[in-house]
N, C-alpha and C positions, 0 to 999 in steps of 0.2 A: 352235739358236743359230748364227749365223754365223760365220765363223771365216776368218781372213787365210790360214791354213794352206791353206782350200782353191784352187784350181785349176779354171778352166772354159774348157772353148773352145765358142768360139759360132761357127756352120758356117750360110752362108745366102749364095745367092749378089748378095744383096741390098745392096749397101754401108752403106746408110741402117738398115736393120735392126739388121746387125752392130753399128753404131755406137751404134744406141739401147739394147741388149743390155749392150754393151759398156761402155758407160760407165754404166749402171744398176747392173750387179753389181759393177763398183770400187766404186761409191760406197757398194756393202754393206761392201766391205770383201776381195771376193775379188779372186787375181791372174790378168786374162782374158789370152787369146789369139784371134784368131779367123784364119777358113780361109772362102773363097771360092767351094769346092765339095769334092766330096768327097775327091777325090785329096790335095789340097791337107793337109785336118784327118786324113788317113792319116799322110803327110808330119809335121806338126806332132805326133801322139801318138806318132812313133816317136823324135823328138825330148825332148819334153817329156809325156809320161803325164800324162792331164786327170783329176780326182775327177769333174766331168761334162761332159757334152758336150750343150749345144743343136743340136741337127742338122735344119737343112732338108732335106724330103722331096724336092720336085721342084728338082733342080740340072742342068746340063749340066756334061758330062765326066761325073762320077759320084754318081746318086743316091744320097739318105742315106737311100733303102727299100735299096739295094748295098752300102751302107755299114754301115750296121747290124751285119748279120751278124760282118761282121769285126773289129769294134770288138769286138763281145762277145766271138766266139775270139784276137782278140789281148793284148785290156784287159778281161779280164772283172772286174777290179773302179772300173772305168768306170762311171759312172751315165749312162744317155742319156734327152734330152728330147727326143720328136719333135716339130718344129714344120712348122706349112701352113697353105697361105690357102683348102683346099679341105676341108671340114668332109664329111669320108667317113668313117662309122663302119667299113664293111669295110677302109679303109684303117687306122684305129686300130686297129683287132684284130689286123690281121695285125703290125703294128708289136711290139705289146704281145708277141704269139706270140715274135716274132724275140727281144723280149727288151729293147726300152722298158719304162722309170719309165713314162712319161705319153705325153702328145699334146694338145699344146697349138693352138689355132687362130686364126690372123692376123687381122684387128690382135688382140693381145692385152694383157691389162689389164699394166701391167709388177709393181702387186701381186703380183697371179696368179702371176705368172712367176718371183718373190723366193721365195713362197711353196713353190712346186712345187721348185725348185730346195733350200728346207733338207728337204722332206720325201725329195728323191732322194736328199740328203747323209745325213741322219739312216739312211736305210734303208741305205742303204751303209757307214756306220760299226756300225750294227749285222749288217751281213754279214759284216763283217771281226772283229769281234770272236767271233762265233758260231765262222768259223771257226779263228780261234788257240784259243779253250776247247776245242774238240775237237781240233783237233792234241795242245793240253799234255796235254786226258783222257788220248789215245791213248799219250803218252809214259808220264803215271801207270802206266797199265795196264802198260804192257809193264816200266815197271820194278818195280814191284809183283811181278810175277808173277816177273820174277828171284828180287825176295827170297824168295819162297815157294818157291820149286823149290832155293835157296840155304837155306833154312830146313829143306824137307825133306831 
């Protein structure tokens, strides 16, 4: 389900793109931002943290195959979409490796793109959750094991 709550920045050095993106996912209902290339959408997440990021692969100044990586060690609960007009599955692999949701490829349905975008969110709220249950486990456990040591 979609939700106002979330957060997207759309990265393409494409103006027309961004725009189409951009004004797609408002109209879902999310709050966009978008970035020109890569340095740029670094720029704007250290500003404003995205729930996900559309990121064009092939940029000048800085690709979003460069970009990638740092997104996910600086926001790793960031969800990233790779987008490109060049349909290269070694290209998609290695994305996915680096640590892309997807890999979506130009022109693209903007269905497609609404779609891809709640299942990144959906997988991302479920990452987060997973991780607080295991944190509070981890808390249980260790106060558990007081009372018992306090017991015995």
């Amino acid at each position: 389900m979609i939700s106002q709550e979330h957060s997207v920045l759309v990265v393409d050095d494409e103006p027309v793109v961004r725009k189409i993106l951009r004004e797609r996912l408002c109209a879902e209902g999310y709050r966009c931002d978008e970035a020109g290339n890569g340095e740029e959408a670094i720029r704007r997440l250290a500003k404003n943290i995205a729930d996900l990021v559309f990121l064009d692969i092939r940029m000048p100044v800085k690709s979003g195959f460069d970009v990638l990586p740092e997104i996910r060690r600086e926001y790793p609960d960031t969800a990233v979409i790779m987008i490109t007009a060049v349909a290269d599955t070694d290209t998609a692999l290695q994305c996915m490796r680096k640590g892309a949701y997807d890999y979506l490829i130009k022109p693209f349905n903007l269905d497609e793109v609404l779609l891809n975008a709640e299942r990144a969110l959906e997988k991302r709220g479920l990452d987060l959750e997973n991780r607080a249950y295991q944190y509070h486990l981890e808390d249980m456990v260790a106060e558990r094991t007081q009372e018992l040591r306090a017991a015995i």
